[in-house]
C-alpha positions, 0 to 999 in steps of 0.5 A: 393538324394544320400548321403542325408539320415542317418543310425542308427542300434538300438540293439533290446533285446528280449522281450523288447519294445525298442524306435526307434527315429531318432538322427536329424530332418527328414522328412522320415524314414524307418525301417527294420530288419537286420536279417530278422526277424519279428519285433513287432512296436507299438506307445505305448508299454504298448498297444496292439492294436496299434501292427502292425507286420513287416515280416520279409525281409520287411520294414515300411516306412513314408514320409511326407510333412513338415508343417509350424511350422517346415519347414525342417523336420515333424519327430524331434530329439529324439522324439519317432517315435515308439516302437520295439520288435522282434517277436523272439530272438533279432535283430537289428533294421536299421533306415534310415531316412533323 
């Protein structure tokens, strides 16, 4: 599937949750720091007890199977996928998603 899938970097801020969305329909999409930091990721930004911790060098990735309504792609444009924030300083973040 070479070639099938986007790349995006979204400029994380330091101390600020930032959306992470990907720009088309997709069905997959990871996500990881391009420094090498530990990323904070929540589904809701104002809620600490949907907080996961990406380490850094790692990243977090999600496929699924499409469903009926939307046979091409489970994830859709623009729609927030989750909230980012680095543990320290800022970064960037990469999507890749397809």
């Amino acid at each position: 599937m070479a070639g099938a899938y986007k790349i995006t970097q979204i400029v994380l801020p330091a101390g600020q949750w930032t959306p992470v969305s990907a720009p088309f329909n997709c069905s997959y999409f990871s996500f990881k720091s391009q420094g090498s930091l530990a990323i904070r990721l929540r589904t809701d930004p104002n809620d600490a007890t949907t907080e996961d911790i990406l380490p850094g060098g790692y990243q977090e990735v999600t496929s699924t199977v499409p469903f009926a309504q939307n046979p091409r792609a489970r994830f859709v444009a623009n729609e927030v996928l989750f909230y980012a924030q680095p543990a320290s300083g800022s970064d960037v973040g990469i999507l890749k998603y397809g």
